[in-house]
C-alpha positions in Angstrom: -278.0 228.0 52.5 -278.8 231.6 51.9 -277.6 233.9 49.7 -275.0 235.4 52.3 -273.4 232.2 53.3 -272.5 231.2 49.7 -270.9 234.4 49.3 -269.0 234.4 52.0 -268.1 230.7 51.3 -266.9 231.6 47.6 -265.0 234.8 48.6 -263.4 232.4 50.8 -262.5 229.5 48.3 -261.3 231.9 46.1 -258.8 233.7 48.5 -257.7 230.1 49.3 -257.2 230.0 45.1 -255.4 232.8 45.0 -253.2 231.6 47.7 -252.7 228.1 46.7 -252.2 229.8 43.2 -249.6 232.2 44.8 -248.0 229.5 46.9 -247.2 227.0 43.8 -246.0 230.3 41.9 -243.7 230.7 44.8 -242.3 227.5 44.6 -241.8 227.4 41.2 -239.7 230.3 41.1 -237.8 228.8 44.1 -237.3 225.6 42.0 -236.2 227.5 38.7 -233.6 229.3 41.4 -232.4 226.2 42.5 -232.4 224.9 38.9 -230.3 228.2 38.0 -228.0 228.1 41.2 -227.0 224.5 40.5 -226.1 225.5 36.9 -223.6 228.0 38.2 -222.3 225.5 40.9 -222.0 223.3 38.3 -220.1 225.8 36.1 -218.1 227.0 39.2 -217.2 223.1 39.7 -215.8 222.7 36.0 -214.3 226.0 36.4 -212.5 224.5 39.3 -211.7 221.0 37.8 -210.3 222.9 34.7 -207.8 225.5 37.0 -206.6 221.9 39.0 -205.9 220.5 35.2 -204.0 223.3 34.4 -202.4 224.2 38.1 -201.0 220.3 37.6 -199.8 220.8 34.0 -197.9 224.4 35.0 -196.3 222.3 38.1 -195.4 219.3 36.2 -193.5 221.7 33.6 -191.8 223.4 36.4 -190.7 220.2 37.9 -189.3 219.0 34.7 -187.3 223.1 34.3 -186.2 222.3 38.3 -185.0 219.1 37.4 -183.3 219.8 34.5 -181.8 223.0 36.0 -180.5 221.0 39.3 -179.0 218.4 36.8 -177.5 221.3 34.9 -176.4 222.7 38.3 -174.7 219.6 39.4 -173.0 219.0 36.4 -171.5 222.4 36.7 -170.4 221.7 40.4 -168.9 218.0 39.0 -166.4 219.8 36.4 -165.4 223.2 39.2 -164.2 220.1 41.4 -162.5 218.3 39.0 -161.0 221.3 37.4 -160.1 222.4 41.5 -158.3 218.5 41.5 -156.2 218.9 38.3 -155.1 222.8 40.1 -154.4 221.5 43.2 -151.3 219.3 43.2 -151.3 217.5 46.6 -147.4 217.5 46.3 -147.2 221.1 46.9 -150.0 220.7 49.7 -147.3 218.3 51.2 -144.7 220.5 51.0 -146.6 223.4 52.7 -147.5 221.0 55.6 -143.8 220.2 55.9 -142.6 223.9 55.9 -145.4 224.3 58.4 -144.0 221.6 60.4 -140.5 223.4 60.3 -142.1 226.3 61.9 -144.2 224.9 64.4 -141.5 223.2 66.7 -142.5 221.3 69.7 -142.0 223.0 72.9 -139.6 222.0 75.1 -140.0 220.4 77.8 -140.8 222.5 81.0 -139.3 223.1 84.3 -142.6 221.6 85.7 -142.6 218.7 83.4 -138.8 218.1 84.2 -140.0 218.3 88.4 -142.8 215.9 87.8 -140.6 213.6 85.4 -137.8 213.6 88.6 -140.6 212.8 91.3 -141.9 209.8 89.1 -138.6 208.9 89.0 -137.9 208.8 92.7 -141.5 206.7 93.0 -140.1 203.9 90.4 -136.9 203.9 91.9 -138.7 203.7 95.7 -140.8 201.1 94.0 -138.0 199.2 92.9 -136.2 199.4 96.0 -139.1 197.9 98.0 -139.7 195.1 95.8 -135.9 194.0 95.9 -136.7 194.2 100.2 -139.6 191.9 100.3 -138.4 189.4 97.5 -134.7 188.7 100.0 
């Protein structure tokens, strides 16, 4: 080979050097970036598993508080009613309904009603009359 050819042949293996050598820099920086992003994933997931620990602790604490508060609540609501029983006699509720009953009075009857009451009448008495025809 001459002189030329091995020169061009050695600037050419070592611009392949230098690129192979730039290449595997390249991918170790893209693999310490990886390393470094799946540290803060990993961070970001503990992070995450340690706000879900804490969410569940606050809501278990506030479903004891609503609990107790409802049970407080309802024992409230139990003694208003049986304090509203021992007010409330139901003799005196009687006796309003029957002063109520005093003052609402049936109607009487109507001159319509008393018409339709007489033409009934006439029927059962037509009705009566017939049967005693066919049973002679």
């Amino acid at each position: 080979m001459n002189q030329k050819g091995l020169t061009d042949l050695r600037e050419i293996l070592e611009g392949l050097t230098t690129k192979i050598s730039d290449f595997t820099s390249s991918v170790k920086e893209s693999s310490k970036n990886l390393e470094k992003f799946g540290e803060i994933i990993d961070k970001k997931i503990l992070s995450l598993n340690d706000s879900i620990k804490s969410l569940t602790t606050v809501i278990k604490e506030e479903d004891i508080a609503l609990k107790q508060n409802l049970e407080t609540l309802i024992e409230g609501l139990k003694g208003e009613i049986k304090s509203f029983r021992e007010e409330v006699n139901i003799s005196d509720i009687k006796e309003v309904l029957a002063s109520l009953q005093k003052i609402v009075t049936i109607p009487e009857k109507t001159v319509i009603n008393k018409n339709v009451e007489k033409v009934l009448q006439e029927i059962f008495t037509i009705t009566d009359e017939i049967k005693g025809t066919l049973g002679r």
